[in-house]
C-alpha positions as CSV (number, residue, x, y, z in Angstrom):
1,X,-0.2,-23.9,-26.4
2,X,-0.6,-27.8,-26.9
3,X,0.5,-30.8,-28.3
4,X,4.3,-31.4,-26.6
5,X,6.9,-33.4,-28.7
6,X,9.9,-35.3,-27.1
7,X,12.7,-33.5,-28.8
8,X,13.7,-37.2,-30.3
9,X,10.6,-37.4,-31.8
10,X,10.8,-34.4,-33.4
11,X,10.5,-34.3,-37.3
12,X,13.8,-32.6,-37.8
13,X,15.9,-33.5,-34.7
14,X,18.7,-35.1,-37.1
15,X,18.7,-32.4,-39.1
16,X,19.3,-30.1,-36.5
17,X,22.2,-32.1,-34.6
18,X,24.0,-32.8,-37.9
19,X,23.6,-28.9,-38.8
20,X,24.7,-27.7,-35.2
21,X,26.3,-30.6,-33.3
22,X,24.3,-30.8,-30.8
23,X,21.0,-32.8,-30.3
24,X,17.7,-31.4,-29.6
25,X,17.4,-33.0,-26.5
26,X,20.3,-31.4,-25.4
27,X,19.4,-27.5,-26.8
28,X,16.1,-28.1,-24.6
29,X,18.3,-28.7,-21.8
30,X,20.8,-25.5,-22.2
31,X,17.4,-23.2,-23.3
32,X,15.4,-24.5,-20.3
33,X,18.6,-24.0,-18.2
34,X,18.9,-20.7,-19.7
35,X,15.4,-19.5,-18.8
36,X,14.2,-19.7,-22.6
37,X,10.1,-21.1,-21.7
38,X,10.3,-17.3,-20.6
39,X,11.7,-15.7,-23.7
40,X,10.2,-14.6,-26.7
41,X,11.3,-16.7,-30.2
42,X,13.6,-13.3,-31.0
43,X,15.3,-13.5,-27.9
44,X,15.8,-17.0,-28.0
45,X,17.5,-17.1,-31.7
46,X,19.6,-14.2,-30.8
47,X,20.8,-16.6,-27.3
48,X,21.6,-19.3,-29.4
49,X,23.8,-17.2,-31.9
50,X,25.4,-15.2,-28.2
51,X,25.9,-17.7,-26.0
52,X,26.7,-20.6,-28.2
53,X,28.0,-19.4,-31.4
54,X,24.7,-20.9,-33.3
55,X,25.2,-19.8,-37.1
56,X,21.8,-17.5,-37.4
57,X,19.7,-20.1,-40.2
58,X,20.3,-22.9,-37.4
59,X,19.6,-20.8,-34.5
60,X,16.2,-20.4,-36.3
61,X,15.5,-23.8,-36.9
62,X,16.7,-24.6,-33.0
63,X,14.4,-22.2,-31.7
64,X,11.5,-23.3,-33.9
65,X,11.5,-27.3,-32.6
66,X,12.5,-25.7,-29.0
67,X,9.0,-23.8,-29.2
68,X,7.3,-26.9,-30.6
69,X,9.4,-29.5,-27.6
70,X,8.3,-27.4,-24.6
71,X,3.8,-26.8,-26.0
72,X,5.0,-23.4,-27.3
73,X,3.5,-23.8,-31.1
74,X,2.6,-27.4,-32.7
75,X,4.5,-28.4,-36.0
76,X,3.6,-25.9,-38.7
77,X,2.6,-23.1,-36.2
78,X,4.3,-19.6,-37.1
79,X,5.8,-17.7,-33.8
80,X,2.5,-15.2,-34.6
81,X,0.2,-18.6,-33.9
82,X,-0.7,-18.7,-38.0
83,X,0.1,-21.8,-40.1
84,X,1.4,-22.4,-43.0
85,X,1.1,-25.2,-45.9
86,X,3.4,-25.9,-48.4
87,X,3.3,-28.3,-50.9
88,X,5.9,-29.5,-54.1
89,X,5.5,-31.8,-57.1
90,X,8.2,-32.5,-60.1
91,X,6.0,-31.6,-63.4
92,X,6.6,-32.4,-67.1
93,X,6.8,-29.3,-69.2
94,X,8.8,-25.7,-68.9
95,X,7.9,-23.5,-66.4
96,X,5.5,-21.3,-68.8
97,X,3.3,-24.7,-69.8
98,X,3.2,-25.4,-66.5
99,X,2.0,-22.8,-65.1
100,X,-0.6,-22.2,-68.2
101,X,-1.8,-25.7,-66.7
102,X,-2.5,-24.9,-63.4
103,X,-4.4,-21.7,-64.1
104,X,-6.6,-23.9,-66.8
105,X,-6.8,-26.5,-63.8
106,X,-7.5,-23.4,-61.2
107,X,-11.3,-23.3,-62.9
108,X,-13.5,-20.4,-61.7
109,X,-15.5,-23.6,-59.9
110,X,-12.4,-25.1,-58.4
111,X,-11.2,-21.2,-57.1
112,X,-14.8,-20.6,-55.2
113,X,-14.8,-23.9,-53.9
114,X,-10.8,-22.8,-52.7
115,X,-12.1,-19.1,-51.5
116,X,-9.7,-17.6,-54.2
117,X,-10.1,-14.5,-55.6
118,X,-8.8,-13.9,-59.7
119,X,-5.3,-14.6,-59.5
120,X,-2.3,-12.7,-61.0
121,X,0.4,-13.8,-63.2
122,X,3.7,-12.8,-63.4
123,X,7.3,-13.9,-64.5
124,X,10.9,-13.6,-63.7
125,X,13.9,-15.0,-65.9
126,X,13.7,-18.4,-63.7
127,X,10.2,-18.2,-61.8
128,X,6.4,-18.6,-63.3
129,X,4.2,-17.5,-60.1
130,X,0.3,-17.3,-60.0
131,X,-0.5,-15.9,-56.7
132,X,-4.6,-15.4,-55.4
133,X,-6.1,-14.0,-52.3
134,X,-8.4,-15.7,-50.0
135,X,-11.4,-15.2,-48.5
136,X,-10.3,-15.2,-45.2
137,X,-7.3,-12.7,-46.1
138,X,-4.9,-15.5,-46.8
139,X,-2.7,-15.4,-49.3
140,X,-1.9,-18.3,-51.9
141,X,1.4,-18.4,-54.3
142,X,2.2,-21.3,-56.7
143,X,5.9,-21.0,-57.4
144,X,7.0,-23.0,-60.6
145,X,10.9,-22.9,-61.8
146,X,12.4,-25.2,-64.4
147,X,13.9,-28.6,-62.5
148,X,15.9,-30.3,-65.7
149,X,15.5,-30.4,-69.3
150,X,11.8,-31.0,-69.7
151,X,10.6,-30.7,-66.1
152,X,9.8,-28.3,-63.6
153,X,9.1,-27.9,-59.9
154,X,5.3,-26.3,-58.7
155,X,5.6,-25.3,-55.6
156,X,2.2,-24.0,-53.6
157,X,2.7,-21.8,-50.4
158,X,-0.5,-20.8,-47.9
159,X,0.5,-18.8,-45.7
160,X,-1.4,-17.2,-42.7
161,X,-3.9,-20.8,-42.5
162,X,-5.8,-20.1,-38.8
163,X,-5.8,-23.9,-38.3
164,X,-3.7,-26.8,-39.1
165,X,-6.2,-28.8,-40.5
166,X,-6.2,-26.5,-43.1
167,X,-3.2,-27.4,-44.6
168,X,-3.8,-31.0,-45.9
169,X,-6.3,-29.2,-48.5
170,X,-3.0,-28.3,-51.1
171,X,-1.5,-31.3,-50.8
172,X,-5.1,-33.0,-52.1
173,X,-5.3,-30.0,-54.7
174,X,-1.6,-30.9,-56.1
175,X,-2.6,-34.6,-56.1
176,X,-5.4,-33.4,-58.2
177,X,-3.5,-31.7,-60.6
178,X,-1.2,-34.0,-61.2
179,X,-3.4,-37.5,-61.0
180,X,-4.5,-35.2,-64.2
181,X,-1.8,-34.8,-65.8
182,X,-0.7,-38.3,-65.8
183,X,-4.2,-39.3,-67.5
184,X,-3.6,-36.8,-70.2
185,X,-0.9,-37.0,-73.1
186,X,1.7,-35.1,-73.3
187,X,1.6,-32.3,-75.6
188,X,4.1,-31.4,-78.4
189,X,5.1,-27.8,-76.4
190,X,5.9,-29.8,-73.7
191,X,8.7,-31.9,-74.9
């Protein structure tokens, strides 16, 4: 692929020594050591949980920066070469307001400009999702549950992006949304 990182440079090095004990540095080592630049990402996360007792959710995570350390994938990259974009705000209102402000937000203007299709609606006893397809066969999901009394959490997932420059366009999107929201007044439902 590209774009090496030094495993201390690494976005979530910490994380992943304070989760497994051992430093990312030091996994590159043992993986390189272990034949691992010749191993598919399957093969690697099953070493990890073999050889060195790697709890499975960290064995994930290790492989992940491991691919990322030695060119494998850059930062975002899926193990199929896809990306992903993700982006999270902290809303006033319930989950059901918020959500029936984002799909006033998500005009019919603002979804061609996006490539969405007509987006669906649907509910669980915690979750309010709106979910569209893309143009290019993507698919978007905004994920909204209640945080605390009076808030909630929006959550937008991309997933199947062909480029990584494509994922800074939610995080401008969200910004939109709630730039908006702080210039409007809150509504009586949403208290």
């Amino acid at each position: 692929m590209s774009d090496q990182i030094l495993p201390q440079d690494h976005p979530h090095a910490a994380r992943l020594e304070n989760g497994t004990g051992t430093s990312l540095a030091e996994w590159t080592d043992r993986l390189d050591a272990a034949g691992g630049r010749d191993l598919d990402h399957t093969a690697i996360a099953r070493m990890l949980v073999e050889r060195w007792e790697v709890e499975e959710w960290w064995a994930q995570g290790v492989t992940v920066a491991y691919e990322q350390v030695t060119g494998r994938r850059v930062v975002g990259q899926s193990c199929d070469g896809d990306f992903s974009a993700s982006a999270s705000r902290t809303v006033p209102g319930t989950p059901t307001r918020v959500r029936d402000r984002w799909d006033a937000f998500m005009t019919d203007a603002r979804r061609d400009g996006l490539g969405l299709e007509e987006p669906s609606l649907s509910d669980t006893a915690t979750w309010r999702y709106w979910r569209a397809a893309v143009a290019d066969g993507s698919r978007v999901s905004v994920n909204i549950t209640a945080k605390d009394e009076g808030r909630s959490t929006l959550g937008i997932e991309h997933k199947s992006l062909e480029t990584a420059d494509a994922r800074s366009a939610w995080k401008g999107v969200l910004g939109e949304f709630t730039a908006l929201r702080a210039t409007t007044s809150t509504g009586q439902g949403d208290r």
